[in-house]
C-alpha positions, 0 to 999 in steps of 0.5 A: 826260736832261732834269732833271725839275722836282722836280729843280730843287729841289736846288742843283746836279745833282750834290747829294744830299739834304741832311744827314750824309755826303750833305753831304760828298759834295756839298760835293767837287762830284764831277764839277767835282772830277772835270773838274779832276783831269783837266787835271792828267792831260791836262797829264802826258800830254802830258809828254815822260816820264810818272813815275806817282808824281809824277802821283799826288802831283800829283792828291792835291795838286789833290784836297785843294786844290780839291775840298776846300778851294776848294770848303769855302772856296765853302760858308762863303760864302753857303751856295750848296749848302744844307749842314747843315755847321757852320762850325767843319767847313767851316773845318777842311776849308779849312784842313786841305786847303790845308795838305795840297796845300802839304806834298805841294807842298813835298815835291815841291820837296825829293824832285823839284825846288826849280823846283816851289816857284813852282808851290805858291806860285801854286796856294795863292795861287789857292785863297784868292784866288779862293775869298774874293775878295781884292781885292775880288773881281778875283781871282773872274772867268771869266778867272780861273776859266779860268786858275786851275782849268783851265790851272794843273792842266794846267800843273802837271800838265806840269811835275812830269813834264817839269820844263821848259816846252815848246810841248805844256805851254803848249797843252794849258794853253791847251786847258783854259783854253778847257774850264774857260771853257766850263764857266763859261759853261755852269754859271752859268746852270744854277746861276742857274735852279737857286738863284736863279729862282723862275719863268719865263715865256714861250714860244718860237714857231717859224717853222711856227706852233708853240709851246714853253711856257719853263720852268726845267727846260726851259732848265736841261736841255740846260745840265746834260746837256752838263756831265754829258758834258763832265765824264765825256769829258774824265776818259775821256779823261784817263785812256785818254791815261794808260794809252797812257803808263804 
């Protein structure tokens, strides 16, 4: 469905208007949050054995650390999606999210596997690292992107299940690196014609002599409409892959 103009006037597809509960739901990014979860389940099916607690613990773990305090961590710097949330909730969220993935990652590390304990470590670090920008940003890349929010949920995924590195591991990681990298490219200028244009001009003109006035919501549609399908294949398919295993 093409993104209607009055539409444009929203920071993102997803967001609702702004103010009270609608903020948080906006705030979770529900289909990115959604689109990362299920690297996290593509990376367990792809396990030699699937244990349906440890899959669980481990997209609780990767909701808490990036639906929830990534992207709290995202609204305290610069207010990209227009929240009315206050500092002192955001901080809380941040906190309190981070600090719940790592406890049911050190859990992990008592009940399944002291092998686990790297994994916590990279994926905390990765959360603040990316989120804020350390080291002057070299942490906030594409590549990084990829690798933090693709390869690792896929990875992790894996290994809480197989608790060992096996070809099917690296390449489904692989896979969701190249998913994760495409949703970048695709979300970056969606987001640009969203929060940061405030006009287009131009036009295309095609080889038989017609004409095609460029707006914003022209450019953003076809953005937007292949990341609502993107994000709704890939948790599709991540949850019919589960239900072949369990």
């Amino acid at each position: 469905m093409a993104t209607g103009p009055n539409e444009l006037d929203r920071p993102a597809f997803y967001a609702l208007r702004s103010g009270g509960w609608r903020d948080l739901v906006t705030l979770l990014h529900p289909p990115y949050t959604a689109w990362h979860l299920s690297y996290v389940a593509l990376g367990a099916a792809a396990a030699p054995a699937l244990h349906a607690g440890r899959l669980a613990a481990a997209l609780v773990a990767f909701f808490l650390a990036v639906g929830v305090s990534a992207h709290a961590l995202d609204e305290l710097n610069g207010r990209p999606l227009n929240t009315k949330l206050k500092r002192g909730t955001l901080i809380a969220l941040a906190l309190g999210g981070l600090v719940g993935a790592v406890a049911i990652g050190v859990a992990g590390t008592i009940v399944v596997s002291p092998w686990l304990a790297p994994l916590v470590l990279v994926g905390a670090f990765l959360v603040l690292a990316y989120n804020l920008e350390l080291v002057g940003g070299r942490f906030h890349t594409e590549l990084w992107f990829a690798v933090a929010w693709g390869g690792f949920p896929a990875f992790t995924g894996y290994f809480v299940n197989a608790l060992e590195v096996r070809p099917a591991g690296i390449l489904v990681a692989a896979a969701c690196c190249l998913l994760s990298a495409a949703q970048r490219r695709l979300s970056t200028p969606a987001r640009d014609l969203r929060r940061r244009t405030a006009e287009v001009v131009g036009e295309q003109r095609l080889r038989d002599g017609s004409v095609v006035e460029l707006t914003r919501a022209g450019l953003s549609a076809p953005l937007e409409d292949a990341l609502s399908s993107l994000w709704l294949a890939l948790v599709l398919l991540a949850a019919g892959l589960i239900a072949v295993r369990l």
